[in-house]
GUMITI-255798 format. One record per residue (C-alpha): x, y, z; residue in three letters. Coordinates in pm, whole numbers, padded with zeros to 5 digits, always signed. Layout:
XYZALA ...
END
This chain:
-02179+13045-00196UNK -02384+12806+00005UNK -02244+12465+00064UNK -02461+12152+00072UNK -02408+11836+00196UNK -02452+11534-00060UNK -02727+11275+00065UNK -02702+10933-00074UNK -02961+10689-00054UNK -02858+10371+00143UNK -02866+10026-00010UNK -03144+09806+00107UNK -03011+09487+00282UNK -03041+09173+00090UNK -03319+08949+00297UNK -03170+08710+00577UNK -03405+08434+00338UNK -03141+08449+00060UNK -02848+08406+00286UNK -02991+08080+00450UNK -03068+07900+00083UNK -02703+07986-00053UNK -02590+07812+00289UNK -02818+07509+00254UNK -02748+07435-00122UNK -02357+07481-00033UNK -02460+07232+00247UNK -02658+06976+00024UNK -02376+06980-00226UNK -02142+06931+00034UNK -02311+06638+00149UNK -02396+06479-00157UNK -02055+06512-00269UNK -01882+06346+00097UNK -02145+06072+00015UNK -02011+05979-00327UNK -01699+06008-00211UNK -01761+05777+00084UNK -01997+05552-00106UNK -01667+05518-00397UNK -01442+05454-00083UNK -01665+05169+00085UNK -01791+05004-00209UNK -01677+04686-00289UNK -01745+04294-00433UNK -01586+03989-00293UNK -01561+03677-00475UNK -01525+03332-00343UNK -01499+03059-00567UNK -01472+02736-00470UNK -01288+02465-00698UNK -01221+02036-00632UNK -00890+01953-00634UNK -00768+01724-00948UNK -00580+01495-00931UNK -00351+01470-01318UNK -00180+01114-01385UNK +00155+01216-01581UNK +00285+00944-01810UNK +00629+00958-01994UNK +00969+00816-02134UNK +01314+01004-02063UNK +01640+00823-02144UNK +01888+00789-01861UNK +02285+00760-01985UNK +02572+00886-01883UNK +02696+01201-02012UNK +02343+01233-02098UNK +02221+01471-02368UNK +01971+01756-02343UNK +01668+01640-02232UNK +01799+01301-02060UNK +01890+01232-01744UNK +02232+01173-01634UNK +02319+00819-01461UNK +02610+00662-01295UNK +02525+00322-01426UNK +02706-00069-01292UNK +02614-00418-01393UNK +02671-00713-01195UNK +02610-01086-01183UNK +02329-01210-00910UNK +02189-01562-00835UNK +01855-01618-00660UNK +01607-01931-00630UNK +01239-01920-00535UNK +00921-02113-00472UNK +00595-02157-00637UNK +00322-02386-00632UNK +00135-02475-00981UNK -00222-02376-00982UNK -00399-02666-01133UNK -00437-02935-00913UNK -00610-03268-00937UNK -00747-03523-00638UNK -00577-03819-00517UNK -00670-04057-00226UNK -00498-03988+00042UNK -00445-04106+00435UNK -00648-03901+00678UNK -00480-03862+00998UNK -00529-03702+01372UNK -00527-03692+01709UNK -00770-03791+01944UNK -00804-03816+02360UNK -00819-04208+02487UNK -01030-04204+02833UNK -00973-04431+03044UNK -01252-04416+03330UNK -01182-04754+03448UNK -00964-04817+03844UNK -00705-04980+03610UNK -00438-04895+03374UNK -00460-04994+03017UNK -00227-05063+02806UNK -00333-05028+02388UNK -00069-05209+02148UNK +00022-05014+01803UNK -00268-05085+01544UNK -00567-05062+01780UNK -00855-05012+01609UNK -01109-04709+01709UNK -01431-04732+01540UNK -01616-04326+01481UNK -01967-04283+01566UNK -02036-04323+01162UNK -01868-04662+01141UNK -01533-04511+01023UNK -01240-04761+01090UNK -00893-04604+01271UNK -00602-04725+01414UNK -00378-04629+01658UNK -00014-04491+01499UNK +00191-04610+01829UNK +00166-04832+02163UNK -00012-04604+02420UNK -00100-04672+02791UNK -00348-04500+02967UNK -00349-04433+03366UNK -00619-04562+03572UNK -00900-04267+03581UNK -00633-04040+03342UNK -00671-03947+02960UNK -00344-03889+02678UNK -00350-03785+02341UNK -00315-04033+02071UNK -00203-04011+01723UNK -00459-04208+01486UNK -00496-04251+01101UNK -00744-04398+00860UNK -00760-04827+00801UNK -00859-04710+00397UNK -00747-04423+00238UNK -01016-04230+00067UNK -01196-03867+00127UNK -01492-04107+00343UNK -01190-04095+00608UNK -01254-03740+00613UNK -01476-03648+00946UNK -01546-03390+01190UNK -01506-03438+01585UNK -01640-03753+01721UNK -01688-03999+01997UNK -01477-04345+01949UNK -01527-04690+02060UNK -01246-04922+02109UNK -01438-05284+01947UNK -01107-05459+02107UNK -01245-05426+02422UNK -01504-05601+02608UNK -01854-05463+02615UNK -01829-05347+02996UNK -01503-05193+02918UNK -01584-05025+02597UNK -01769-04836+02812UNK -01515-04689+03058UNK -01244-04708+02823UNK -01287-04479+02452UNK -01143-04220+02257UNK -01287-03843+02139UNK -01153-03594+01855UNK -01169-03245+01910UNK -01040-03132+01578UNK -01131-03242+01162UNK -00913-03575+01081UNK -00799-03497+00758UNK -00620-03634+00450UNK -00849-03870+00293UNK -00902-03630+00008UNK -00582-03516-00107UNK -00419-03289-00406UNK -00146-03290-00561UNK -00042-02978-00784UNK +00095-03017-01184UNK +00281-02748-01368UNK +00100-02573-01597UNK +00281-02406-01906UNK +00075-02093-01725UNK +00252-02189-01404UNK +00605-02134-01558UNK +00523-01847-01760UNK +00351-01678-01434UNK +00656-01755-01231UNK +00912-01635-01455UNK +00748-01314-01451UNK +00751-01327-01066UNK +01066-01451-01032UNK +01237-01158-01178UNK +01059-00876-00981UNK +01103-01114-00649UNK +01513-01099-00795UNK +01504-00745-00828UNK +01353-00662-00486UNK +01652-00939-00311UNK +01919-00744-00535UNK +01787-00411-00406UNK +01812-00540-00016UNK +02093-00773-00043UNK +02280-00442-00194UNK +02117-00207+00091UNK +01892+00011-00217UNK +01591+00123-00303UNK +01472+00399-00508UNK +01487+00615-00156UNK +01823+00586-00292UNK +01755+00705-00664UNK +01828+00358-00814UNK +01685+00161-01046UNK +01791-00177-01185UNK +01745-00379-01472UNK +01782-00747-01618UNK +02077-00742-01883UNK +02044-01145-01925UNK +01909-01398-01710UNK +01948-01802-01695UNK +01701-01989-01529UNK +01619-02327-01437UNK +01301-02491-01305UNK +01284-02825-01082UNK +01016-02925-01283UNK +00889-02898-01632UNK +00556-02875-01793UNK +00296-03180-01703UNK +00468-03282-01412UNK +00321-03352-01066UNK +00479-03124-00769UNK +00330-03003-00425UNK +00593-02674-00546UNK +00854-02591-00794UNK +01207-02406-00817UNK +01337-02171-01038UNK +01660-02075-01027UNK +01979-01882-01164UNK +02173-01586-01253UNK +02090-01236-01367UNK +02326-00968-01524UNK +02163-00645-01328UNK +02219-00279-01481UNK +02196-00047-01191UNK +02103+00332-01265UNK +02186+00609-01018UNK +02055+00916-01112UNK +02017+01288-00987UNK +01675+01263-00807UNK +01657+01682-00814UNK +01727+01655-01152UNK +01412+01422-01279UNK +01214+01632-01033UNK +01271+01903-01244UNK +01194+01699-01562UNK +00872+01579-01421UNK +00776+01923-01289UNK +00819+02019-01704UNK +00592+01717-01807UNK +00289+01782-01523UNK +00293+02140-01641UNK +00212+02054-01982UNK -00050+01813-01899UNK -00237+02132-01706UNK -00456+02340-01867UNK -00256+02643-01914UNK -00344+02989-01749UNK -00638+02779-01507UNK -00476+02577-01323UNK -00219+02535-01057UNK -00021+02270-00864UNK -00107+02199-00548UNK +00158+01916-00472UNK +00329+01592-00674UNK +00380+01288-00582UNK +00702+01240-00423UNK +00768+00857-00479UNK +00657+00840-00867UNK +00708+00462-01018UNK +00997+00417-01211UNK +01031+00137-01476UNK +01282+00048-01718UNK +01148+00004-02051UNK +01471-00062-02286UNK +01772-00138-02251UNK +02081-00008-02465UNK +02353-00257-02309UNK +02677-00136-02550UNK +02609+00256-02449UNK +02476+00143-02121UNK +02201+00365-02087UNK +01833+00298-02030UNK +01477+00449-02098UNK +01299+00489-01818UNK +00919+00507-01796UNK +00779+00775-01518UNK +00415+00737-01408UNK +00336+01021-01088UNK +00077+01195-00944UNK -00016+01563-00954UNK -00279+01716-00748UNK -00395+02029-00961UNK -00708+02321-00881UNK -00829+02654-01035UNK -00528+02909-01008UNK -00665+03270-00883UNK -00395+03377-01063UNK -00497+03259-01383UNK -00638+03511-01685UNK -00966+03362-01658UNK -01000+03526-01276UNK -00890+03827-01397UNK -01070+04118-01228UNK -01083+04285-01536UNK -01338+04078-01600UNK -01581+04129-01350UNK -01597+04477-01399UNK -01930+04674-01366UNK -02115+04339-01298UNK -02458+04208-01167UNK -02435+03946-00926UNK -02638+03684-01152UNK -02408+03765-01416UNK -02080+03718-01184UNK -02244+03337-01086UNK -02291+03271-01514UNK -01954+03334-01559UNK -01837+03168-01247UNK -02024+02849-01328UNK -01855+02783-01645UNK -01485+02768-01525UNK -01316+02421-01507UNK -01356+02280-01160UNK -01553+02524-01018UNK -01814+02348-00728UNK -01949+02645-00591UNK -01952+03060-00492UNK -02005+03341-00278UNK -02076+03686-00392UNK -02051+03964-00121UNK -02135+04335-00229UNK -02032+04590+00038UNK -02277+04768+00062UNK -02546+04527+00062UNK -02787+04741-00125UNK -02545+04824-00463UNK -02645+04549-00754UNK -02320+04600-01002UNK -01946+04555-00892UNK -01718+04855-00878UNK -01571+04980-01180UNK -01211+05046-00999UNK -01012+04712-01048UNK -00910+04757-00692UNK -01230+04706-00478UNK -01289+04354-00643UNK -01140+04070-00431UNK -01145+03723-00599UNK -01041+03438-00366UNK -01024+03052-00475UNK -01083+02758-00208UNK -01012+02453-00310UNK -01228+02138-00181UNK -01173+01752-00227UNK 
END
């Protein structure tokens, strides 16, 4: 038996041609796919929006007791008797004739002294008749100041500075010796006020909050302090009575004063409730309150000695970036012009800036996470 040894054909090599496409497609889809994933890594929207700051006037009434209920404020509350007197003048006024009087310079230019007796008459450069209030005497080649008033009362007494002649005196002398104003002589025209019913009424009104303020200092107080106060009773009298003529008028008397002390953290915290609900909920925010709000007693409940005071502050409010209607939720998947639409429509809103990273891409990203919305608020 002859053996033989088996011969096998050998398998042709696959091209080199083949090789080099499978590695370039692997490449390309490689590639493509570290794009995307870069591209989904980089791409992202900022949103600036900016809003004007608001400012919200809060109005309301909260009752101030002690042992207060819910809702009220607690007070330590005191009374106490106070007198006080002040001044007014009336406003209607009507003319009377009156004395004008002033002071002029006598000039005596002459070597030798003169000596001018109480009554002297001084003649103004428009004819106006003066005399002299006192006995003066003038040095040789020396001026003094003289005090002069009007021969007829009247408001023709009334003149501006002027040049005097002394008609006393000789001719020659008139000449060396003379007087000059360097101010108005007044008083001719005078006024004299009368008390209107207008006048009382006005200064009854005054004369309490002027009472209230001297109260507040006299007792070292103020609302620094978390006081208020308020008129129980009051008894007045007045100098002077409707119709009457007076330069000024007195009213005066006593005052029973309720004085509230109350827990100033406390009606923070009520006022913080009120200014939130005059906000538009889920837009806006709080930027800051006024910290010195007016406080005003409107009623008075003397028997349970409690109060209701009125609260008028400030709050300065802007669009909250927290809010629902920022959202990023809702600019999702989003063209720029239809970002600004929305934008444009929110309360407040003055202006915006819409940044795509990269610059190139024309929607937002659809991950929540690669949207930035920022609010800046602007007076």
């Amino acid at each position: 038996m002859i053996a033989r040894r088996l011969q096998t054909r050998p398998m042709p090599e696959p091209p080199v041609r083949i090789y080099k496409i499978i590695a370039f497609s692997f490449l390309t889809i490689t590639v493509i796919l570290l794009g995307f994933v870069v591209f989904s890594l980089f791409k992202k929207t900022e949103i600036i929006i900016l809003a004007k700051e608001n400012t919200r006037t809060v109005e309301f009434r909260v009752n101030a007791e002690v042992n207060a209920s819910k809702g009220s404020l607690n007070a330590q509350v005191e009374t106490q008797d106070f007198y006080w007197s002040e001044t007014f003048e009336p406003t209607a006024v009507k003319k009377v004739d009156g004395l004008a009087k002033g002071t002029v310079e006598i000039i005596n230019d002459s070597p030798q002294e003169m000596i001018l007796i109480k009554t002297t008459r001084l003649l103004s450069a428009n004819d106006i008749l003066f005399r002299l209030a006192d006995k003066y005497v003038v040095p040789a080649h020396s001026s003094i100041t003289a005090q002069i008033y009007a021969d007829e009362s009247g408001e023709k007494s009334d003149i501006e500075p002027t040049k005097f002649t002394i008609p006393g005196l000789s001719l020659d002398t008139q000449k060396l010796v003379y007087a000059e104003s360097k101010n108005k002589i007044m008083g001719g025209s005078g006024k004299i006020g009368i008390v209107g019913a207008e006048d009382i009424n006005a200064a009854g009104q005054s004369f309490s909050l002027k009472m209230k303020e001297a109260f507040l200092q006299a007792n070292n107080l103020t609302q620094a302090n978390n006081v208020v106060v308020a008129i129980l009773e009051q008894h007045t009298t007045s100098t002077h009575t409707i119709g009457q003529e007076a330069t000024d008028f007195t009213i005066a008397g006593t005052s029973t004063i309720m004085t509230l002390t109350y827990n100033k953290e406390e009606l923070n915290r009520i006022i913080n409730q009120e200014i939130n609900k005059k906000i538009e909920a889920g837009s806006e925010k709080i930027l800051s309150t006024n910290e010195n709000p007016v406080i005003t007693v409107d009623n008075i409940d003397s028997v349970n000695q409690s109060a209701q005071l009125k609260i008028v502050t400030d709050a300065l409010v802007t669009l909250d970036v927290n809010s629902t209607l920022l959202e990023k939720n809702n600019f999702i998947n989003k063209t720029k012009a239809e970002i600004e639409r929305y934008v444009i429509s929110l309360p407040d809103v003055t202006g915006q800036d819409i940044r795509f990273t990269p610059s190139w891409i024309t929607k937002t990203p659809s991950n929540p996470d690669k949207l930035k919305v920022i609010v800046k608020s602007t007076k």
